[in-house]
C-alpha positions as CSV (number, residue, x, y, z in Angstrom):
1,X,46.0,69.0,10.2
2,X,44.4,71.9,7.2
3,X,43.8,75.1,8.3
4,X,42.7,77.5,5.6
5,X,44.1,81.0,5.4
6,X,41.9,83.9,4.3
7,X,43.4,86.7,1.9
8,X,43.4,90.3,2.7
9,X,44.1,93.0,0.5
10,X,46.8,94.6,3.3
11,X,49.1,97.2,2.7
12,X,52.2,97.8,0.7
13,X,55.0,98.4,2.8
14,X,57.0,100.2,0.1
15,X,54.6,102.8,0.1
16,X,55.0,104.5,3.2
17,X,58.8,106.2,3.8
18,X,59.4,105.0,7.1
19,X,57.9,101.7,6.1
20,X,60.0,101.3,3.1
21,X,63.1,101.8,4.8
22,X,62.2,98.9,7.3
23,X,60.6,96.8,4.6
24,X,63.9,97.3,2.6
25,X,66.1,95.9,5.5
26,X,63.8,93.0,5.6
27,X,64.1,92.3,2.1
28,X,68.3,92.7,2.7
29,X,68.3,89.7,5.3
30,X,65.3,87.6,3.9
31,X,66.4,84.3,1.8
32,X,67.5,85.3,-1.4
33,X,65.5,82.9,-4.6
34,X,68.6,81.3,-5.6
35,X,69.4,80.0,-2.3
36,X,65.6,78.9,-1.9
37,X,65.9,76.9,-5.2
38,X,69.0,75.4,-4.1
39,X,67.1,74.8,-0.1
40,X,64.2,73.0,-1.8
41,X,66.9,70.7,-4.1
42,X,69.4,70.2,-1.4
43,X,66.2,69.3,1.5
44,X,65.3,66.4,-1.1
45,X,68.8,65.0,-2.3
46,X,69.6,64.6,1.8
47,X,66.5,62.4,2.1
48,X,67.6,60.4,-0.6
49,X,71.0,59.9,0.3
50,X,69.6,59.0,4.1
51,X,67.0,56.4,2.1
52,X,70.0,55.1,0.0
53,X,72.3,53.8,3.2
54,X,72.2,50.8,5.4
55,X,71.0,52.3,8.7
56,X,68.1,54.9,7.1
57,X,66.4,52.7,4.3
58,X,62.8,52.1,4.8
59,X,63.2,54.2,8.0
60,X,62.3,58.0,6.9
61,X,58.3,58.3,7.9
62,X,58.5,62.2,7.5
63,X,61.3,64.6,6.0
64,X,59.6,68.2,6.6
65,X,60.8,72.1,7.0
66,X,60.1,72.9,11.1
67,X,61.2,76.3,12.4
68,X,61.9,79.6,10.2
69,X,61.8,77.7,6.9
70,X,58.5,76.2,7.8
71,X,56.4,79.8,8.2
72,X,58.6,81.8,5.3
73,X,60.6,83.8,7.9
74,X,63.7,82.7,7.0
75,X,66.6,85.3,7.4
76,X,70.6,85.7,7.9
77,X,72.1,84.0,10.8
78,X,73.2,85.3,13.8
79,X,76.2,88.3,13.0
80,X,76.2,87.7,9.6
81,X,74.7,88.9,6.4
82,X,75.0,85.8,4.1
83,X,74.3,82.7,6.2
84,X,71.3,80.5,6.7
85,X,70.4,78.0,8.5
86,X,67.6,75.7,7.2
87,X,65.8,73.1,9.8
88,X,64.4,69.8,8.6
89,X,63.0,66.9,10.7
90,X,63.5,63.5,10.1
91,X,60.9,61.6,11.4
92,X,62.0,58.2,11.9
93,X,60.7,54.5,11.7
94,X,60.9,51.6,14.2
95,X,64.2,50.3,14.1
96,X,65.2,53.6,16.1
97,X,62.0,53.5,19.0
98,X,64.0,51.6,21.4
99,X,67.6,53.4,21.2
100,X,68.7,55.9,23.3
101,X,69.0,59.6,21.9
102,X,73.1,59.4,21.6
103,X,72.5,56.4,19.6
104,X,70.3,57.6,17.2
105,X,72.4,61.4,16.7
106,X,75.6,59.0,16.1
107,X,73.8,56.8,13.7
108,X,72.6,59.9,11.7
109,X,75.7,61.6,12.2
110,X,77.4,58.5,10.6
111,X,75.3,57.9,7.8
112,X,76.0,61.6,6.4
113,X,79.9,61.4,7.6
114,X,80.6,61.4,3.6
115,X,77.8,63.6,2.7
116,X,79.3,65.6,0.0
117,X,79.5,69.3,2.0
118,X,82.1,71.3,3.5
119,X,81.7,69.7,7.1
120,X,79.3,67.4,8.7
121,X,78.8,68.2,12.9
122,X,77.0,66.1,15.5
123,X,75.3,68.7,17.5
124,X,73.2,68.1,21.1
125,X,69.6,67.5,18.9
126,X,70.2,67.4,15.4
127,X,73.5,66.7,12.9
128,X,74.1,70.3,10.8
129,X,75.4,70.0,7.0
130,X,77.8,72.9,6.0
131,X,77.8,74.0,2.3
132,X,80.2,76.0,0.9
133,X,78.0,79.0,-0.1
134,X,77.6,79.1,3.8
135,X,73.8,77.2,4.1
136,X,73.6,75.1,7.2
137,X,71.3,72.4,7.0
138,X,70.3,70.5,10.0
139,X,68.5,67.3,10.3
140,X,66.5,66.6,14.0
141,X,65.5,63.1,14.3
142,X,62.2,62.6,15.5
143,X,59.9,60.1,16.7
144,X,56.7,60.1,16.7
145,X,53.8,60.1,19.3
146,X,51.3,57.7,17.5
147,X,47.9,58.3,18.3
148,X,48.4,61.7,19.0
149,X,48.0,65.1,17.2
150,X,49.8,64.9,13.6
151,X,53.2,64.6,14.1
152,X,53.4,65.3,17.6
153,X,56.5,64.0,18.1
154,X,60.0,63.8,20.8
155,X,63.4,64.9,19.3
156,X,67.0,63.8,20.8
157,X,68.4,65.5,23.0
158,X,72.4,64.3,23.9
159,X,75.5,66.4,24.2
160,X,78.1,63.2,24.0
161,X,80.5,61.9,23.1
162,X,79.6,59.5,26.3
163,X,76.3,58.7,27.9
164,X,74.8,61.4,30.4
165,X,71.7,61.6,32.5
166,X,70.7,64.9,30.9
167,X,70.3,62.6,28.0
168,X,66.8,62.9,27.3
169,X,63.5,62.7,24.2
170,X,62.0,66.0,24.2
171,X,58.3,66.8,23.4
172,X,57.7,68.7,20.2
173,X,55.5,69.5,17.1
174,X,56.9,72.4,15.0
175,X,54.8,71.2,12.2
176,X,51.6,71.8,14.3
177,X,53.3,75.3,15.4
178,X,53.9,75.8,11.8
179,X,50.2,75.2,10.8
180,X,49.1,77.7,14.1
181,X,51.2,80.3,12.3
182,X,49.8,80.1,9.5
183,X,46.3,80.2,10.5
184,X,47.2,83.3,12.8
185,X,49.2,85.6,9.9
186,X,46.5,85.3,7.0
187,X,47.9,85.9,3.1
188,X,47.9,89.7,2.6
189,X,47.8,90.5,-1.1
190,X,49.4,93.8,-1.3
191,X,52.3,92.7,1.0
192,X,52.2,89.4,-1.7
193,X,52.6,91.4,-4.7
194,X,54.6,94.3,-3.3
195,X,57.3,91.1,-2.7
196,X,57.1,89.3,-5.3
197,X,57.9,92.5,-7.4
198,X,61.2,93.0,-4.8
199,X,62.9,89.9,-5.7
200,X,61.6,88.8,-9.6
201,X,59.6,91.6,-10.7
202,X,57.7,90.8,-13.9
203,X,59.1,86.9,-14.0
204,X,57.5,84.8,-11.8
205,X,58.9,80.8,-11.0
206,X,57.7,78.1,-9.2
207,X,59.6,75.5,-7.4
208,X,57.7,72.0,-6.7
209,X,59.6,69.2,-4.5
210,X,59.0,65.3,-4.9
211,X,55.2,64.7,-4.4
212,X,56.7,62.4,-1.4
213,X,58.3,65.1,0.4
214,X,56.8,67.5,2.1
215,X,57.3,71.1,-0.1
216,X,59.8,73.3,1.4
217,X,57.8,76.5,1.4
218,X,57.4,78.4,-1.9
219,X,57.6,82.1,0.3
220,X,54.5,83.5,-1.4
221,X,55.0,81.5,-3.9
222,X,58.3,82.9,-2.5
223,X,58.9,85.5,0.2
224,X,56.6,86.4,3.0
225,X,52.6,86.3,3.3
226,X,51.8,88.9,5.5
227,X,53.0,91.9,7.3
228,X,53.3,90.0,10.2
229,X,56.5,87.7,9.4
230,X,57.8,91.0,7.5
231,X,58.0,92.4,11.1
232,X,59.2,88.7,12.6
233,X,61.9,89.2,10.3
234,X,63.2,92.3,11.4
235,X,62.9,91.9,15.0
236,X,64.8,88.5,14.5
237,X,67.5,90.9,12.9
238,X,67.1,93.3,15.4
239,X,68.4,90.5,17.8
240,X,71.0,88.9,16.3
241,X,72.4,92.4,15.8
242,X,72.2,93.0,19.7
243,X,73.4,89.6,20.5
244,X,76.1,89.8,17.7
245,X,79.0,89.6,20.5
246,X,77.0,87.3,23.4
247,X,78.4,84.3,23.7
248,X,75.5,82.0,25.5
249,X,71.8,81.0,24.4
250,X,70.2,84.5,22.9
251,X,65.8,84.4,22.6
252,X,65.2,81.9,20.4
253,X,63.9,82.4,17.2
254,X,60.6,79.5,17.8
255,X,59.3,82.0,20.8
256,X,59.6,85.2,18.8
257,X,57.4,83.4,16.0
258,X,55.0,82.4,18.4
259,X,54.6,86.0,19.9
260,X,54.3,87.4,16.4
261,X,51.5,85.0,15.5
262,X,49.7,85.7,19.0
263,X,49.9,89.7,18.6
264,X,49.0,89.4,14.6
265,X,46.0,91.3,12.9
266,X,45.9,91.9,9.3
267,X,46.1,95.0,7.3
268,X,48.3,96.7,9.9
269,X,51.3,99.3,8.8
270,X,54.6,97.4,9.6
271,X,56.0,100.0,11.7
272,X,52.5,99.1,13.8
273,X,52.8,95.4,13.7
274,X,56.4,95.7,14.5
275,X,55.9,97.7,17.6
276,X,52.7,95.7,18.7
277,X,54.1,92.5,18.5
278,X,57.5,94.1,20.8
279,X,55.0,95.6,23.3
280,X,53.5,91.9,23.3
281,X,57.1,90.4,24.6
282,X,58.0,93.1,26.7
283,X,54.5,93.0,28.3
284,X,54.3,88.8,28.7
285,X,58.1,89.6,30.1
286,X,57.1,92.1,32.8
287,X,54.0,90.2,34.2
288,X,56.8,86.9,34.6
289,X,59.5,89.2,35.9
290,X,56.9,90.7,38.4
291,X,56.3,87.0,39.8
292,X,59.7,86.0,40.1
293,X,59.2,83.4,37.3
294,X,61.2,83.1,34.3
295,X,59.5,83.7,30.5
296,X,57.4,80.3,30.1
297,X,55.7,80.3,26.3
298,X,54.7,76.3,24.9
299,X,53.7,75.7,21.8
300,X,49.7,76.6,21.3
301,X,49.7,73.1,20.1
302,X,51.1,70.8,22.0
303,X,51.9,72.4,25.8
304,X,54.6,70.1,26.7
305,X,57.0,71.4,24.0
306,X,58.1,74.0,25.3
307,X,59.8,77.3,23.3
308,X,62.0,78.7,26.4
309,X,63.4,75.7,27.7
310,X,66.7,76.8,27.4
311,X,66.1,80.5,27.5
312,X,66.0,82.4,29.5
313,X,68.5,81.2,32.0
314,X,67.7,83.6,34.7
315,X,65.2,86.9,35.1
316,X,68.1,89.1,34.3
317,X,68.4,87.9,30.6
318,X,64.6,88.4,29.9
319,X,64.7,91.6,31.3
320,X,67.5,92.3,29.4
321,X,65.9,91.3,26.5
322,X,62.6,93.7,27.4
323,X,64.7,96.9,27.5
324,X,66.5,95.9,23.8
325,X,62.9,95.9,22.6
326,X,62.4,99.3,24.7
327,X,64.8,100.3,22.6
328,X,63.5,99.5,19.6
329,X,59.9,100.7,20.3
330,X,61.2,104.3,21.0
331,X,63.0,104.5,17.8
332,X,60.4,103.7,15.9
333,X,58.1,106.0,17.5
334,X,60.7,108.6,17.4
335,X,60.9,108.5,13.7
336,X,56.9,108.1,13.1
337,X,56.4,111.8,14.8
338,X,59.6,113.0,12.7
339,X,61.7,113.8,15.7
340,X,65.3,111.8,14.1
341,X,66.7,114.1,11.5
342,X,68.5,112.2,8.6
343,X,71.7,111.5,9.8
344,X,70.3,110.5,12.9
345,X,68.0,108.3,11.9
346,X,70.5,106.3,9.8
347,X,72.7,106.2,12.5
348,X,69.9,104.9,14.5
349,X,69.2,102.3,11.9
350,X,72.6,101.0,11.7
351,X,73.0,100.6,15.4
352,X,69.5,98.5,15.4
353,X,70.0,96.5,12.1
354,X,73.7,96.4,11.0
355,X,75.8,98.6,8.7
356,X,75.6,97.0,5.9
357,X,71.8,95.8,5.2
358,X,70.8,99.6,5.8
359,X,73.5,100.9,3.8
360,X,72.2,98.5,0.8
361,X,68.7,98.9,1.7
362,X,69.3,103.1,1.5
363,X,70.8,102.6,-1.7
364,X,68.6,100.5,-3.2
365,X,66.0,103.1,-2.6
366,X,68.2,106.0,-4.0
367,X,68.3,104.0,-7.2
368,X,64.1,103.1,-7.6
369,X,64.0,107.0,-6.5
370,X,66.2,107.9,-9.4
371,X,67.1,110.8,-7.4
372,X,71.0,111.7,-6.4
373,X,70.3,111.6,-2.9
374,X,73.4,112.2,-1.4
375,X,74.9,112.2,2.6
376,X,70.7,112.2,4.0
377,X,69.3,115.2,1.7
378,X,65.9,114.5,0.4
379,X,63.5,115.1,-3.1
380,X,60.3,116.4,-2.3
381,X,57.1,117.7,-4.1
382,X,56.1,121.3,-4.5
383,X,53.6,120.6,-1.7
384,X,56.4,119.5,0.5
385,X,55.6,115.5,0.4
386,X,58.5,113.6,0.1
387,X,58.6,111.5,-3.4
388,X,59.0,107.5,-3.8
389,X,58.1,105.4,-6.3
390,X,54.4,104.7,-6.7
391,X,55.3,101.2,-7.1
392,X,58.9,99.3,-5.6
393,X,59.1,98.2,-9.3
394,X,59.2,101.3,-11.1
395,X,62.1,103.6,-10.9
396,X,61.4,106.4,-14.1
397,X,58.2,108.3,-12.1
398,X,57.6,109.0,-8.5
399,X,54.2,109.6,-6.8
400,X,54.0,111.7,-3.9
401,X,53.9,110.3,-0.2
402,X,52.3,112.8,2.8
403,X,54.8,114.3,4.4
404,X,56.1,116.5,6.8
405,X,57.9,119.2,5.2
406,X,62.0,118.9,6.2
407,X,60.7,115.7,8.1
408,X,63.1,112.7,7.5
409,X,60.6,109.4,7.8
410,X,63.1,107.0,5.8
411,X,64.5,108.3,2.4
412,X,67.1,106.8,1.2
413,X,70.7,108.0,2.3
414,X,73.6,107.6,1.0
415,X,76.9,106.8,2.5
C-alpha cells in the first residue's frame, strides 16, 4: 500500500514568537539524532538475534516501526524528559498460527530472556527491551490476515502468567494507519528545512537499514514533515504532563495521531493547527458524551481495530480529557491576542509543558537571539517589533517580527 505525498512550501515555525516558543518545546521532547541512529541499529540487531534462535528462525515475515516511530512523532515518555519508547511488530510465520496468544508472548519473551539490555519484561501484547540510556523497545507479535489489506493483521493480547478468558487476538494494522497519516499530513518544506537546521544545521546524514527490513523512519530525512505532527507532538506532551501523576490508562497516543491526521491542512501556523486539531477532540468528545456513549475512533483503515479500546473507561475520563484541552486552547488564544504578560506566560507554559523543556527551549532562544534577556524582559526594534532570528540557524543578526509593542508573544525568558 503507496500513497504519494505532495510537498508544500508551509511555514517556518521559528519565525513567528509565539510559534517559536511552541516549536522550541517540540524540538526539546522530539527524538534526539543520536538516539534515532542508535533506534534504526538496535530495530535491526533484535531481528537478527530473533532470526538467529531456535523458536524465531525462518519465522519473521515482517519486522516494521508501528505507532509514533512509524509517522516521525516520536517524543519523551510519559513524566519524563529523556525516555522513549520505540514500537516494532513482528509479524510472524506459521509455526505460531495455531498457538494461543500466552504462548506466543512466552515464546518471544523467552527467546530475548538473554538479550543483551538492562531488563527484558513480558507485558499483556508485546515483550519491552530496556536499554540503559533509558530506550524501551517493544516487540508485538503479529499475525497476519492473508488475503486481506497489507498487513492487516491480529496482535496478542494475554496478561498471564496462567491462561484467562480475556485472553484474546486483536484486530489491527498500524502499518496501514501509518500509511493514512502520511497521506493526510503532506511534506511541508519550510517546516522540513526549518528542522533539519534545529538538530544538524549545515551537516546533513542519512541513515539506511538492511534492504530486508523495513526503514525505521529517517524523520525528514530526520525530524517531522509537517506542521501537523509538530502540533501531535506537543499535545502528546501536553498530556503526559497532565497525566504525569494518574495512575490508570491516559488517551492513548494511536487516537491522538488519528485526530491530528483527520483535522490536518497544510500551510497552517502551528499555534492554528495546534488548536484546530484540540477543537477536533473536544468536539468528537462532546457529541459522544451528549449520547451517553463513550469516545469510539477505529482506524480509517481497517474498522475493527479499534484506537479506544481501552480508553476511555467511562464518560467521566473523556470529559475530563475535553476540559485539559479547554485548557490548552484558551492559553493559546490568550497569548495570540497578547493578553499573558511575560512571567505569566512562562508560568503558563511550564504548567502546560514541564519545567524543564520550556526552561531549555527559553534559553535556547536567548542564545540564537544573542540578546541578555534576563527574568522575561524583551529586545525590540525601533518600530516596536520584537526581534528573532531571521533564520533558527543564525544567531549574529536578527530580523524584525510584527509585534505588539510591550506585547509578550513568546521571547525567550530566562530563569
Amino acid at each position: 500500500m503507496t500513497m504519494t505525498v505532495s510537498a508544500y512550501r508551509g511555514k517556518n515555525p521559528f519565525e513567528d514568537p509565539l510559534d517559536r516558543i511552541l516549536a522550541e518545546i517540540a524540538f526539546s521532547v522530539q527524538l534526539p539524532p543520536s538516539l534515532h541512529a542508535k533506534a534504526c541499529q538496535r530495530y535491526k540487531a533484535v531481528r537478527e538475534y530473533l532470526e538467529d534462535t531456535t523458536a524465531f528462525q525462518d519465522q519473521i515475515e515482517h519486522f516494521y516501526a508501528q505507532g509514533s516511530m512509524a509517522i516521525d512523532a516520536t517524543i519523551s515518555t510519559r513524566g519524563t524528559d529523556d525516555e522513549y519508547d520505540i514500537d516494532i511488530v513482528a509479524q510472524l510465520g506459521g509455526r505460531y498460527r495455531h498457538m494461543t496468544p500466552l504462548v506466543i508472548l512466552q515464546a518471544l519473551a523467552a527467546a530475548l530472556r538473554d538479550y543483551p539490555v538492562q531488563k527484558v519484561v513480558r507485558q499483556s501484547r508485546c515483550v519491552t527491551l530496556f536499554y540503559a540510556d533509558n530506550m524501551h523497545l517493544d516487540v508485538t507479535p503479529a499475525l497476519r490476515d492473508y488475503g486481506t489489506t497489507d498487513r492487516q493483521s491480529e496482535i496478542t493480547h494475554a496478561k498471564g502468567p496462567l491462561p484467562s478468558n480475556d485472553d484474546s487476538m486483536v484486530p489491527m494494522n498500524a502499518y496501514g494507519h501509518a500509511e493514512w497519516y502520511r497521506a493526510r499530513t503532506p511534506n511541508e518544506d519550510r517546516v522540513i528545512e526549518a528542522f533539519k537546521d534545529r538538530w544538524f544545521g549545515d551537516h546533513r546524514t542519512s541513515i539506511r537499514a538492511d534492504a530486508e527490513v523495513d526503514e525505521v523512519p529517517d524523520q525528514t530525512q530526520f525530524v517531522v514533515k509537517n506542521m501537523a505532527t509538530v502540533a501531535l507532538q506537543l499535545l502528546k506532551r501536553y498530556r503526559n504532563v497532565r497525566y504525569a501523576n494518574h495512575s490508570g490508562r491516559i488517551p492513548p497516543s494511536v487516537m491522538l495521531s488519528y485526530f491530528a491526521g483527520a483535522a490536518a491542512l497544510p500551510d497552517m501556523k502551528l499555534s492554528d493547527i495546534l488548536v484546530r486539531i484540540c477543537r477536533w477532540i473536544i468536539g468528537e468528545i462532546e457529541r459522544a458524551s451528549i449520547n451517553r456513549q463513550k469516545l469510539h475512533v477505529v482506524n480509517p483503515t481497517y474498522s475493527a481495530d479499534v484506537f479506544t479500546d481501552r480508553w476511555p473507561e467511562n464518560l467521566d475520563q473523556q470529559n475530563q480529557f475535553a476540559r485539559y484541552l479547554h485548557d490548552l486552547v484558551a492559553g493559546i488564544e490568550r497569548a495570540k491576542r497578547g493578553e499573558l504578560d511575560p512571567v505569566r506566560l512562562r508560568d503558563w507554559l511550564r504548567e502546560m509543558f514541564g519545567d524543564r523543556v520550556v526552561t531549555r527551549a527559553a534559553d535556547r532562544m536567548a542564545d540564537a537571539t544573542g540578546a541578555a534577556i534576563i527574568a522575561g524582559s524583551q529586545v525590540y526594534s525601533k518600530k516596536g517589533s520584537i526581534l528573532l532570528p531571521a533564520t533558527a540557524t543564525i544567531v549574529t543578526s536578527a530580523a524584525p517580527v510584527a509585534a505588539k509593542p510591550h506585547t509578550f508573544f513568546g521571547d525567550p525568558v530566562d530563569e
